[in-house]
N, C-alpha and C positions, 0 to 999 in steps of 0.2 A: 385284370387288365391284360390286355392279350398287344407282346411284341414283335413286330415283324421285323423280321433277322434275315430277311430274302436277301437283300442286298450283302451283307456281310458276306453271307456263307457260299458255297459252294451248290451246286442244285440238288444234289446227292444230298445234302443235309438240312435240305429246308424245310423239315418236317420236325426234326429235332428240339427236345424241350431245350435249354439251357443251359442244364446239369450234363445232359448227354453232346453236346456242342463242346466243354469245357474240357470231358472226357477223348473227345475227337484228334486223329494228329493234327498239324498246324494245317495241312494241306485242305482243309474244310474250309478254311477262310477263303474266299473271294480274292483270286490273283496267285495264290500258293499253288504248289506242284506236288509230288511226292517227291523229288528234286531235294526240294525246300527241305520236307521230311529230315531225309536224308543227312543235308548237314547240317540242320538244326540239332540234331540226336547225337552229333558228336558233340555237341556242347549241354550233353543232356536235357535237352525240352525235345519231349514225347507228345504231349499233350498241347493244346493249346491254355491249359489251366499253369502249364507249366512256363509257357512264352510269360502269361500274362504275370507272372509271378516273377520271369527273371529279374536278377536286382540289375541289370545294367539298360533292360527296359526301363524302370520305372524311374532310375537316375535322369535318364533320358529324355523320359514324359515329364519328369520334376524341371527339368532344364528348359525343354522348349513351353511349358508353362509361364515360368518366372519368364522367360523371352518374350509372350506376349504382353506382360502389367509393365516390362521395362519403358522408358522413356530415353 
């Protein structure tokens, strides 16, 4: 199965398998900077495998989850 990541990433990296995206700074994503880079790495995420793993990311993703099944 072949996924197109065009939109996500950045154009520089729309060639890139997944594993190598994961490896990428954050500034590969679509709308990021080297900027971004920058003070993202003070809060050590280098990586975008690293963004994806912060715990206050995915506390976050858990929350605006349970936000959409609320009533």
């Amino acid at each position: 199965m072949s996924l197109n990541l065009n939109k996500l990433v950045d154009k520089a990296y729309e060639d890139k398998t997944i594993k190598e995206l994961l490896d990428a700074p954050p500034s590969a994503l679509e709308g990021l900077t080297p900027k971004h880079d920058e003070l993202l790495a003070e809060l050590k995420i280098k990586t975008i495998r690293d963004l994806a793993k912060w715990k206050f990311a995915a506390k976050a993703q858990a929350l605006a989850t349970l936000a959409d099944s609320e009533s």
